[in-house]
C-alpha positions as CSV (number, residue, x, y, z in Angstrom):
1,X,-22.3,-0.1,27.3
2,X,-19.5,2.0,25.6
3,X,-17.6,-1.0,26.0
4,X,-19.7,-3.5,24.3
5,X,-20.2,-1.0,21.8
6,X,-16.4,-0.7,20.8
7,X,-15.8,-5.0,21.2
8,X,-18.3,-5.0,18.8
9,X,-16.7,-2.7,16.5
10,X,-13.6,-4.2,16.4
11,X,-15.5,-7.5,15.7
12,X,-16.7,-6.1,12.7
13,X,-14.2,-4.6,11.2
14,X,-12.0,-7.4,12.2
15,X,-14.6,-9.3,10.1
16,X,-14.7,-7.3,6.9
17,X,-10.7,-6.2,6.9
18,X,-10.3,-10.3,6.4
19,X,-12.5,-10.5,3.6
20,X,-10.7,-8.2,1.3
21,X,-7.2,-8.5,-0.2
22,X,-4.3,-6.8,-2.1
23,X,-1.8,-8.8,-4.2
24,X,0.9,-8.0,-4.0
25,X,1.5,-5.4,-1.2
26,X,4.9,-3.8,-3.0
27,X,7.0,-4.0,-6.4
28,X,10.1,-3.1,-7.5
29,X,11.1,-1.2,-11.2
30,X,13.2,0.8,-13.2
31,X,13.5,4.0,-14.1
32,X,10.0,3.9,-16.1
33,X,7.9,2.0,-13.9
34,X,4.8,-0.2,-15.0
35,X,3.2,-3.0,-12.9
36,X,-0.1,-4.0,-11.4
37,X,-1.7,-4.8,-8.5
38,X,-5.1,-7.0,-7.7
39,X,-7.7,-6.0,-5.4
40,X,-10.1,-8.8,-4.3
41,X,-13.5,-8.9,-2.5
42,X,-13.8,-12.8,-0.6
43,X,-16.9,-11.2,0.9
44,X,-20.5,-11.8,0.2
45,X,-21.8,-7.7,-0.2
46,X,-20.0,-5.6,-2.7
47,X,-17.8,-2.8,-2.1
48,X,-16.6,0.4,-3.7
49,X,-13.0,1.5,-4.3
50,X,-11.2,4.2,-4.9
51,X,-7.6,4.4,-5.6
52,X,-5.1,7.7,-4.7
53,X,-1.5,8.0,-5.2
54,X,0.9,9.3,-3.3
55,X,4.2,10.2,-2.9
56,X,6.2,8.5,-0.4
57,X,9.7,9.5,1.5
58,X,10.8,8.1,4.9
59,X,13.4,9.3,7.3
60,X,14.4,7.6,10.7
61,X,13.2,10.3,12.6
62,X,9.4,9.2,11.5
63,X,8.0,6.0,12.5
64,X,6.4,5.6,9.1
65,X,6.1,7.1,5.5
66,X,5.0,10.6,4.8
67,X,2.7,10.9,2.2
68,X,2.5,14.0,-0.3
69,X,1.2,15.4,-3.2
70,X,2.4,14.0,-6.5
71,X,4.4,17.6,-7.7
72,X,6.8,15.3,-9.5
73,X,5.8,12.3,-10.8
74,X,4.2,11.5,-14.0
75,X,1.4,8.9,-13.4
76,X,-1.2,7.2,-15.3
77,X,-4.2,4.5,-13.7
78,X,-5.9,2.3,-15.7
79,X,-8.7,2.4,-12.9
80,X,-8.9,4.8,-9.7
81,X,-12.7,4.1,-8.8
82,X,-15.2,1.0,-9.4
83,X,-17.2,-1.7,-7.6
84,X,-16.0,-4.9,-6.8
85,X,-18.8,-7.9,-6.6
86,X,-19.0,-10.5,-4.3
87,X,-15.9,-12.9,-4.9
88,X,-14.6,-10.4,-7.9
89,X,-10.8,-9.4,-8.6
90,X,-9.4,-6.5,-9.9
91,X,-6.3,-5.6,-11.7
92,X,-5.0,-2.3,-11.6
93,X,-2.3,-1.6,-13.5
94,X,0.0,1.9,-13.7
95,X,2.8,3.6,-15.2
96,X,4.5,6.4,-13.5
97,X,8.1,8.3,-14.2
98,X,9.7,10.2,-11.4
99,X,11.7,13.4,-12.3
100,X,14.4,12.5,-9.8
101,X,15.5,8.7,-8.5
102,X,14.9,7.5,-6.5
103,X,11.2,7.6,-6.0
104,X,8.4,5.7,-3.9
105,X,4.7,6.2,-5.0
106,X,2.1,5.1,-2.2
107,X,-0.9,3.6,-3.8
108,X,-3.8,3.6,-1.1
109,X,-7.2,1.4,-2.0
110,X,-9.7,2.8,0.3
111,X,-13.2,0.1,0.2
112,X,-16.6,0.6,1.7
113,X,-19.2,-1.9,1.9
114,X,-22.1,-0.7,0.2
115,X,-24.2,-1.9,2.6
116,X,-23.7,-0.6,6.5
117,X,-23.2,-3.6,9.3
118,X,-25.9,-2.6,11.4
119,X,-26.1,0.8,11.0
120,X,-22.3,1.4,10.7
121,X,-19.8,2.1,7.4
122,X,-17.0,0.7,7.6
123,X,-14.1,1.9,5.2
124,X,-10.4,0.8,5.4
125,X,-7.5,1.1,3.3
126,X,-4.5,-1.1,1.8
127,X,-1.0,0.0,0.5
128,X,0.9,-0.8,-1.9
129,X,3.8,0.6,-2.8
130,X,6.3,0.9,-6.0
131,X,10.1,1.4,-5.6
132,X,11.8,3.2,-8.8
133,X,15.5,3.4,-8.6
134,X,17.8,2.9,-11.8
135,X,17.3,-0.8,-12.2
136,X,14.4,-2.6,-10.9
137,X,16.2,-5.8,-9.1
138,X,17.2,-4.2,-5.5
139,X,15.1,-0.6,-5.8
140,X,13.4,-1.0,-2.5
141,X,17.0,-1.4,-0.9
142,X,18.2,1.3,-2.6
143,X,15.3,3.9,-1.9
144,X,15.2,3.2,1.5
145,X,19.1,3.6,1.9
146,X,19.1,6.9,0.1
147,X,16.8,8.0,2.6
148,X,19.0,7.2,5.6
149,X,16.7,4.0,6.6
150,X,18.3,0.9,7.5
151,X,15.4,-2.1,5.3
152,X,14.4,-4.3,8.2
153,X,16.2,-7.4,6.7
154,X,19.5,-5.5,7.0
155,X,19.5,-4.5,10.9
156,X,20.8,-7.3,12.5
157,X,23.8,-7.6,9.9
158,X,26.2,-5.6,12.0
159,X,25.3,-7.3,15.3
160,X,26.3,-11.2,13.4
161,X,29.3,-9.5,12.3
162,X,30.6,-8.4,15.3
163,X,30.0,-12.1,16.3
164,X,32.0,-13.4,14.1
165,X,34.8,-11.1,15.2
């Protein structure tokens, strides 16, 4: 029975995790960042949002980011909570200033149908994340070097030059 119970689950939020999107998942800016990103419901019940930012560093000996408070950032939302109707986007846009670069902000959309799937709520959450560095063009790089991270796209670089040696 228990495991029934957790197929079915899975089914479900398989289900509704496909039926809402973010756009785009990162961005990259300047010292004075401003951008936007869209939140969409494909689904046919309506679901509320929230939005929270976050601070973001990374080290190697983590597997992932660490979220924290925002003690030194400077941020403004043009939305942090709402509804989102059937088929409905949303643009959220944001400025933020960091008082040291380079700087990643976390923002995490957390949704909830409004209606429960047979009895059960099902909330999940979507990242995306702003890289501020001195120039926009290269910031994720950049932050993620400063923090002692090789970027994914850059760790099999050595290996093809020893190849070629």
């Amino acid at each position: 029975m228990k495991y029934r119970l957790l197929v079915l689950m899975l089914i479900l939020a398989a289900r509704v995790n496909a039926q809402v999107t973010i756009a785009p998942f990162m961005g990259e800016c300047g010292k004075k960042c401003n951008g936007m990103f869209m939140l969409r419901n494909d689904s046919v019940s309506p679901v509320v949002f929230t939005v929270d930012a976050y601070s973001v560093t990374f080290s190697q000996e983590k597997q992932g980011p660490v979220q924290k408070p925002l003690n030194d950032v400077t941020l403004k939302l043009s939305q942090s909570s709402g509804r989102l109707s059937p088929k409905e986007s949303r643009q959220i846009e944001f400025k933020f200033q960091c008082a040291e670069l380079p700087c990643q902000v976390m923002f995490m959309s957390a949704m909830t149908l409004t209606k429960p799937i047979n009895g059960m709520t099902v909330r999940f959450m979507l990242p995306f994340t702003a890289y501020s560095d001195t120039s926009a063009k290269g910031a994720r790089l950049r932050c993620l070097r400063a923090a002692g991270v090789t970027p994914p796209e850059e760790r099999n670089k050595p290996a093809e030059e020893h190849k070629g040696n």
